[in-house]
C-alpha distance (Angstrom), angle and dihedral (degrees) to the residues before:
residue distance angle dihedral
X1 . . .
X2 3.64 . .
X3 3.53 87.7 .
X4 3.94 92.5 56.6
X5 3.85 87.0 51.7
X6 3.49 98.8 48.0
X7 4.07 88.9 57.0
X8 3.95 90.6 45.8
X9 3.69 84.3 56.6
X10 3.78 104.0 41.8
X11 4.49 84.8 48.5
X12 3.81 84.2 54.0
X13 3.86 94.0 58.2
X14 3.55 92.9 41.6
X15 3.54 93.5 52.2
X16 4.06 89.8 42.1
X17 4.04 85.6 50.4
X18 3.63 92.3 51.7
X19 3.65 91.7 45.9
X20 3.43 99.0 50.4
X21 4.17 87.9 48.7
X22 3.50 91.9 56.2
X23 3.20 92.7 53.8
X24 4.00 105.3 43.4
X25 4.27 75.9 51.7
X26 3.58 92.0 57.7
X27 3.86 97.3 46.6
X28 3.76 85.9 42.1
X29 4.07 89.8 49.9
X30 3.80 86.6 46.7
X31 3.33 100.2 49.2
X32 3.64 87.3 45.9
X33 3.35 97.7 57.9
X34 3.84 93.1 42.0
X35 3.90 78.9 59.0
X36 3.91 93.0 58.5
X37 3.64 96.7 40.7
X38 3.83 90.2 49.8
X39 4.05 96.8 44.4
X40 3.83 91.4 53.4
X41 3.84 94.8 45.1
X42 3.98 89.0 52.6
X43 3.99 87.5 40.7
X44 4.24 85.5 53.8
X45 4.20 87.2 43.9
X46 3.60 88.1 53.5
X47 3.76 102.9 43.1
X48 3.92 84.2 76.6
X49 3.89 113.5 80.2
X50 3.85 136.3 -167.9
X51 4.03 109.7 -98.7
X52 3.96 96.0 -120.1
X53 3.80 103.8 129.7
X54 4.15 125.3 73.2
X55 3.42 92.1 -127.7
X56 4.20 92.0 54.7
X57 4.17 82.2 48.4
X58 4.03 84.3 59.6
X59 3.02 99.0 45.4
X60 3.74 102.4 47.8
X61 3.62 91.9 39.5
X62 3.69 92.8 61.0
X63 3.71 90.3 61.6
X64 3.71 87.8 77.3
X65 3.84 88.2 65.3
X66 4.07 121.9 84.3
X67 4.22 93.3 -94.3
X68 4.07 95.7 -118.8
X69 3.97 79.6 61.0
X70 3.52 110.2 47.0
X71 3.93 96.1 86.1
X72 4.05 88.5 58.5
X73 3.86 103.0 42.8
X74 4.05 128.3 98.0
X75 3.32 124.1 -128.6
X76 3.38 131.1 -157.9
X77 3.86 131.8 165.3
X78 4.15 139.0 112.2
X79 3.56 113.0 -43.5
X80 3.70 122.4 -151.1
X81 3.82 93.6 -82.2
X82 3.83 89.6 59.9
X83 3.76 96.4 -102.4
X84 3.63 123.7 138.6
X85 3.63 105.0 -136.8
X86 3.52 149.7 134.7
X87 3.54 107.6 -80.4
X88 4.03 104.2 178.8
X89 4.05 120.6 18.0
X90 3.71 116.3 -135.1
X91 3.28 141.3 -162.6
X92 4.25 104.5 -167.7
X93 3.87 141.5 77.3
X94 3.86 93.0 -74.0
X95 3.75 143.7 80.0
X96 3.89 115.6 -173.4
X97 3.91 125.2 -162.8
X98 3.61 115.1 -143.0
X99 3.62 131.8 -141.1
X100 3.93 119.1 -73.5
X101 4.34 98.5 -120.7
X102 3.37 83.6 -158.6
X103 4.24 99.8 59.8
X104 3.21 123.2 68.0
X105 3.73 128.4 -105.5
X106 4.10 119.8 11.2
X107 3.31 135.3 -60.9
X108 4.18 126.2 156.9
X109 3.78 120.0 159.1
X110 3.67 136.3 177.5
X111 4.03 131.7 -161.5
X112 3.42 141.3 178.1
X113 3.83 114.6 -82.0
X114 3.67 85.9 -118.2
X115 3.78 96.3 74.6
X116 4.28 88.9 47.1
X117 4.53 91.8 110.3
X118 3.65 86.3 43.5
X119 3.84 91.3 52.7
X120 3.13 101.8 36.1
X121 3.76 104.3 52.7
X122 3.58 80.3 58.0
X123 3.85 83.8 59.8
X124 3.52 91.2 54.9
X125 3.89 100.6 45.8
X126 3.78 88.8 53.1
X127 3.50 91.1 51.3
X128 4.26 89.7 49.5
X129 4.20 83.7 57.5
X130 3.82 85.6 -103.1
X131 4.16 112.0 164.4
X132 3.70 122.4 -129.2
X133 3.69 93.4 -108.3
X134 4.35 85.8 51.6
X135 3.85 86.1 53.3
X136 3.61 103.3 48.3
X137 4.12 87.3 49.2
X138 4.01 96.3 44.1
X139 3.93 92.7 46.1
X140 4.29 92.1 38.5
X141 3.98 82.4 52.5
X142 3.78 95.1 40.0
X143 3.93 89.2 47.0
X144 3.77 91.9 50.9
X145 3.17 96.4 50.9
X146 3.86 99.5 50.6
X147 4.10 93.2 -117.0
X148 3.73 85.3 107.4
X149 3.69 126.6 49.3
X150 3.50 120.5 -147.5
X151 3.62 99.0 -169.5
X152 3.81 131.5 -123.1
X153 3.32 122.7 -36.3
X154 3.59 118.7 -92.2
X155 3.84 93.6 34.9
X156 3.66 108.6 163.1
X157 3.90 135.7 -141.0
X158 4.01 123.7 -169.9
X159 3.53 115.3 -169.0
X160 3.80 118.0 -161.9
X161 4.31 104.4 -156.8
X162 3.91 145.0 160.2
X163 3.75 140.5 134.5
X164 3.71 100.5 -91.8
X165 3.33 142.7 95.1
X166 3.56 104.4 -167.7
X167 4.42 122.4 95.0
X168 3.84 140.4 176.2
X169 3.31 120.1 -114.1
X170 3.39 95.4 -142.1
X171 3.39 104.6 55.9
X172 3.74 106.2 18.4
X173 3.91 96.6 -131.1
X174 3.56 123.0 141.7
X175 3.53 116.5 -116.8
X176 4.26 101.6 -111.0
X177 3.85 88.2 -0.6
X178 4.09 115.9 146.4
X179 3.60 127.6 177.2
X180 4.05 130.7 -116.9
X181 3.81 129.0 -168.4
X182 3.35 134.0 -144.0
X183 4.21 135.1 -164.1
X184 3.34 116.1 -161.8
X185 3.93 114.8 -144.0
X186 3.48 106.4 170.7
X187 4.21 109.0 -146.9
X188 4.11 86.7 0.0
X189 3.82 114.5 147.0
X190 3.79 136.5 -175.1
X191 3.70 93.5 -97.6
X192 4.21 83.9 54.2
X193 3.72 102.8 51.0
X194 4.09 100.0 20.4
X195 3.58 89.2 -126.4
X196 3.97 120.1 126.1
X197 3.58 126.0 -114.1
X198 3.93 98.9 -120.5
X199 3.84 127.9 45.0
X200 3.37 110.4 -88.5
X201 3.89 95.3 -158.2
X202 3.90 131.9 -28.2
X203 3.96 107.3 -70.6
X204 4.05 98.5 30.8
X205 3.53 119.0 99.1
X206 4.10 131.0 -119.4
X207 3.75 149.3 -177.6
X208 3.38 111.7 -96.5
X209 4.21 116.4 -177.2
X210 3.60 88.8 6.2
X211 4.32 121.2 -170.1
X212 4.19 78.4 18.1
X213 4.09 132.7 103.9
X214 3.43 80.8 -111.4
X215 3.47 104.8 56.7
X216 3.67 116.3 138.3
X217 4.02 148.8 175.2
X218 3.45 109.8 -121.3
X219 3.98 129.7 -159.9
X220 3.45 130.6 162.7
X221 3.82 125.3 -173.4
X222 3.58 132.7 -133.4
X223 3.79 113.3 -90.7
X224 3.97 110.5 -112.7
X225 4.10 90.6 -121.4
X226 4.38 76.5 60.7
X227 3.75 102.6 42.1
Protein backbone atom coordinates (compact mmCIF):
# COMPACT_ATOMS: atom_id res chain seq x y z
CA UNK A 1 0.00 0.00 0.00
CA UNK A 2 2.57 2.41 0.87
CA UNK A 3 4.25 1.48 -2.09
CA UNK A 4 1.14 2.35 -4.33
CA UNK A 5 1.09 5.78 -2.59
CA UNK A 6 4.48 6.58 -2.89
CA UNK A 7 4.14 6.15 -6.92
CA UNK A 8 0.81 8.27 -6.91
CA UNK A 9 2.90 10.86 -5.31
CA UNK A 10 6.14 10.74 -7.24
CA UNK A 11 3.51 10.87 -10.88
CA UNK A 12 2.06 13.99 -9.24
CA UNK A 13 5.45 15.83 -9.10
CA UNK A 14 6.37 14.74 -12.36
CA UNK A 15 3.36 15.90 -13.82
CA UNK A 16 3.60 19.29 -11.60
CA UNK A 17 7.38 19.55 -12.98
CA UNK A 18 6.31 19.19 -16.43
CA UNK A 19 3.61 21.60 -15.96
CA UNK A 20 5.41 24.15 -14.53
CA UNK A 21 8.19 23.70 -17.61
CA UNK A 22 5.73 24.19 -20.05
CA UNK A 23 4.78 26.96 -18.76
CA UNK A 24 8.15 28.89 -17.83
CA UNK A 25 8.68 27.80 -21.93
CA UNK A 26 5.70 29.55 -22.91
CA UNK A 27 6.39 32.81 -20.97
CA UNK A 28 9.94 32.46 -22.16
CA UNK A 29 8.60 31.91 -25.96
CA UNK A 30 6.35 34.91 -25.35
CA UNK A 31 8.56 37.07 -24.12
CA UNK A 32 10.77 36.09 -26.84
CA UNK A 33 8.73 36.87 -29.39
CA UNK A 34 7.61 40.16 -27.75
CA UNK A 35 11.46 40.72 -28.01
CA UNK A 36 11.47 40.28 -31.90
CA UNK A 37 8.40 42.13 -32.54
CA UNK A 38 9.69 45.03 -30.40
CA UNK A 39 13.46 45.09 -31.90
CA UNK A 40 12.13 45.35 -35.49
CA UNK A 41 9.51 48.03 -34.67
CA UNK A 42 12.38 50.22 -32.99
CA UNK A 43 14.74 49.13 -36.02
CA UNK A 44 11.65 50.59 -38.52
CA UNK A 45 11.42 53.90 -35.95
CA UNK A 46 14.96 54.37 -36.44
CA UNK A 47 15.37 53.84 -40.14
CA UNK A 48 13.86 57.45 -40.42
CA UNK A 49 16.45 60.27 -39.76
CA UNK A 50 16.34 64.07 -39.13
CA UNK A 51 17.15 66.03 -42.56
CA UNK A 52 20.35 67.93 -41.20
CA UNK A 53 23.00 67.25 -43.84
CA UNK A 54 23.11 68.96 -47.62
CA UNK A 55 23.37 65.90 -49.14
CA UNK A 56 19.90 64.50 -47.23
CA UNK A 57 18.36 68.13 -48.58
CA UNK A 58 19.29 66.71 -52.23
CA UNK A 59 18.20 63.91 -51.94
CA UNK A 60 14.80 64.53 -50.51
CA UNK A 61 14.30 67.41 -52.64
CA UNK A 62 14.59 65.42 -55.72
CA UNK A 63 11.63 63.42 -54.74
CA UNK A 64 9.52 66.28 -55.81
CA UNK A 65 10.74 65.66 -59.40
CA UNK A 66 8.97 62.92 -61.83
CA UNK A 67 11.73 59.88 -60.80
CA UNK A 68 13.18 59.36 -64.56
CA UNK A 69 14.14 63.17 -63.94
CA UNK A 70 15.64 63.55 -60.78
CA UNK A 71 19.30 62.70 -61.95
CA UNK A 72 19.07 65.78 -64.57
CA UNK A 73 17.38 68.56 -62.48
CA UNK A 74 19.14 71.65 -60.54
CA UNK A 75 18.58 72.40 -57.35
CA UNK A 76 18.99 75.28 -55.64
CA UNK A 77 17.71 76.43 -52.18
CA UNK A 78 19.22 77.34 -48.43
CA UNK A 79 21.67 75.01 -47.31
CA UNK A 80 22.24 74.29 -43.73
CA UNK A 81 24.46 77.36 -43.22
CA UNK A 82 21.56 79.62 -44.29
CA UNK A 83 22.81 80.28 -47.77
CA UNK A 84 20.67 80.34 -50.71
CA UNK A 85 22.52 78.52 -53.26
CA UNK A 86 22.59 76.11 -55.82
CA UNK A 87 22.82 72.92 -54.29
CA UNK A 88 22.80 70.34 -57.38
CA UNK A 89 23.64 71.62 -61.14
CA UNK A 90 21.40 70.38 -63.83
CA UNK A 91 21.26 70.06 -67.09
CA UNK A 92 17.19 69.11 -67.89
CA UNK A 93 13.70 70.75 -68.16
CA UNK A 94 13.37 71.15 -64.33
CA UNK A 95 14.40 73.28 -61.42
CA UNK A 96 13.40 71.93 -57.91
CA UNK A 97 13.31 74.05 -54.62
CA UNK A 98 14.37 72.30 -51.64
CA UNK A 99 13.13 72.37 -48.24
CA UNK A 100 13.88 75.50 -46.00
CA UNK A 101 16.04 73.51 -42.81
CA UNK A 102 15.17 76.23 -41.03
CA UNK A 103 10.95 75.95 -41.30
CA UNK A 104 9.25 73.62 -39.88
CA UNK A 105 7.62 70.66 -41.46
CA UNK A 106 8.45 69.71 -45.35
CA UNK A 107 8.09 71.23 -48.28
CA UNK A 108 10.26 70.43 -51.75
CA UNK A 109 8.86 71.44 -55.12
CA UNK A 110 9.99 71.30 -58.62
CA UNK A 111 8.76 73.28 -61.91
CA UNK A 112 9.45 73.59 -65.24
CA UNK A 113 12.36 75.96 -66.05
CA UNK A 114 9.88 77.96 -67.87
CA UNK A 115 8.18 79.41 -64.82
CA UNK A 116 12.05 80.34 -63.22
CA UNK A 117 11.37 84.78 -63.77
CA UNK A 118 8.02 84.19 -62.44
CA UNK A 119 9.47 82.43 -59.36
CA UNK A 120 12.07 84.08 -58.83
CA UNK A 121 10.89 87.64 -58.68
CA UNK A 122 8.89 86.24 -56.07
CA UNK A 123 12.30 85.38 -54.50
CA UNK A 124 13.32 88.74 -54.68
CA UNK A 125 10.14 90.52 -53.31
CA UNK A 126 10.30 88.29 -50.27
CA UNK A 127 13.66 89.11 -49.76
CA UNK A 128 12.69 93.24 -50.11
CA UNK A 129 10.07 92.42 -46.92
CA UNK A 130 7.31 92.46 -49.56
CA UNK A 131 3.79 90.73 -48.16
CA UNK A 132 1.99 88.10 -50.04
CA UNK A 133 -0.78 90.35 -50.97
CA UNK A 134 2.32 93.05 -52.38
CA UNK A 135 3.61 90.07 -54.45
CA UNK A 136 0.63 88.81 -56.05
CA UNK A 137 -0.16 92.70 -57.18
CA UNK A 138 3.57 93.58 -58.35
CA UNK A 139 3.95 90.22 -60.34
CA UNK A 140 -0.11 90.40 -61.71
CA UNK A 141 0.99 94.04 -62.87
CA UNK A 142 4.42 92.99 -64.07
CA UNK A 143 2.77 89.96 -65.97
CA UNK A 144 0.26 92.22 -67.64
CA UNK A 145 2.36 94.33 -68.74
CA UNK A 146 4.84 91.92 -70.46
CA UNK A 147 7.93 92.96 -67.97
CA UNK A 148 7.42 89.59 -66.45
CA UNK A 149 7.15 86.38 -68.24
CA UNK A 150 5.12 83.81 -67.00
CA UNK A 151 6.20 81.14 -69.18
CA UNK A 152 4.26 78.88 -71.57
CA UNK A 153 1.21 77.77 -70.90
CA UNK A 154 0.84 74.61 -69.25
CA UNK A 155 4.00 75.07 -67.12
CA UNK A 156 3.90 72.69 -64.34
CA UNK A 157 4.86 72.76 -60.56
CA UNK A 158 4.99 69.50 -58.23
CA UNK A 159 5.31 70.13 -54.77
CA UNK A 160 6.48 67.28 -52.54
CA UNK A 161 5.02 68.32 -48.62
CA UNK A 162 4.15 66.95 -45.06
CA UNK A 163 4.65 67.78 -41.44
CA UNK A 164 7.78 65.92 -40.74
CA UNK A 165 11.09 66.26 -40.59
CA UNK A 166 12.32 62.93 -40.41
CA UNK A 167 13.63 60.69 -43.98
CA UNK A 168 15.20 57.33 -44.96
CA UNK A 169 18.23 57.23 -46.29
CA UNK A 170 17.55 54.74 -48.47
CA UNK A 171 14.88 55.86 -50.25
CA UNK A 172 14.79 59.56 -49.75
CA UNK A 173 10.99 59.79 -48.84
CA UNK A 174 9.72 61.99 -46.35
CA UNK A 175 8.19 60.48 -43.54
CA UNK A 176 4.10 61.57 -44.12
CA UNK A 177 5.18 63.45 -47.30
CA UNK A 178 2.47 63.46 -50.36
CA UNK A 179 2.76 65.13 -53.54
CA UNK A 180 0.53 68.08 -55.18
CA UNK A 181 0.53 69.38 -58.76
CA UNK A 182 0.15 72.41 -60.14
CA UNK A 183 -0.68 73.85 -64.01
CA UNK A 184 0.05 77.06 -64.57
CA UNK A 185 -2.46 78.93 -66.95
CA UNK A 186 -1.62 82.31 -66.80
CA UNK A 187 -5.12 84.61 -67.23
CA UNK A 188 -7.14 81.05 -67.52
CA UNK A 189 -10.68 81.10 -66.06
CA UNK A 190 -13.45 78.58 -65.47
CA UNK A 191 -15.25 79.51 -68.57
CA UNK A 192 -11.56 78.73 -70.43
CA UNK A 193 -10.68 75.35 -69.13
CA UNK A 194 -14.38 74.06 -67.96
CA UNK A 195 -13.04 73.35 -64.71
CA UNK A 196 -14.76 74.89 -61.47
CA UNK A 197 -13.30 77.30 -59.26
CA UNK A 198 -13.42 75.20 -55.92
CA UNK A 199 -12.43 71.53 -55.41
CA UNK A 200 -15.07 69.52 -55.99
CA UNK A 201 -13.70 66.52 -53.93
CA UNK A 202 -10.06 65.38 -53.10
CA UNK A 203 -8.47 63.99 -56.45
CA UNK A 204 -10.46 66.34 -59.08
CA UNK A 205 -8.85 69.20 -60.37
CA UNK A 206 -9.84 73.18 -60.13
CA UNK A 207 -9.10 76.74 -61.03
CA UNK A 208 -7.37 78.32 -58.59
CA UNK A 209 -6.54 82.40 -59.23
CA UNK A 210 -8.59 82.28 -62.19
CA UNK A 211 -8.67 85.58 -64.98
CA UNK A 212 -5.15 86.37 -62.86
CA UNK A 213 -1.19 85.88 -63.78
CA UNK A 214 -1.48 83.48 -61.35
CA UNK A 215 -4.02 81.40 -62.47
CA UNK A 216 -3.48 77.80 -62.03
CA UNK A 217 -4.90 74.04 -62.32
CA UNK A 218 -4.84 72.52 -59.22
CA UNK A 219 -4.92 68.65 -58.29
CA UNK A 220 -4.09 67.03 -55.36
CA UNK A 221 -3.94 63.25 -54.89
CA UNK A 222 -5.20 61.06 -52.36
CA UNK A 223 -2.74 60.45 -49.54
CA UNK A 224 -1.52 56.67 -49.55
CA UNK A 225 -2.91 56.16 -45.73
CA UNK A 226 -6.51 57.21 -48.00
CA UNK A 227 -6.10 55.22 -51.15
Amino acid sequence: MNQIITAFVITGILISCNSSNKTKNSTEESYATENVTQTASNELENHVVTIDTDAALIATALMAAPKESRAGCKVIGYNMAGEFVTLKEGDNEFIVLADDPKKSGFSAACYHKDLEPFMARGRELRAMGKSADEIFDIREAEAKSGKLDMGKPGSTLHIYYGPDELYDPQTSEVQGAQYRYVVYLPFATAASTGLPEQPVRANHPWIMNPGTHKAHIMISPLSEERK
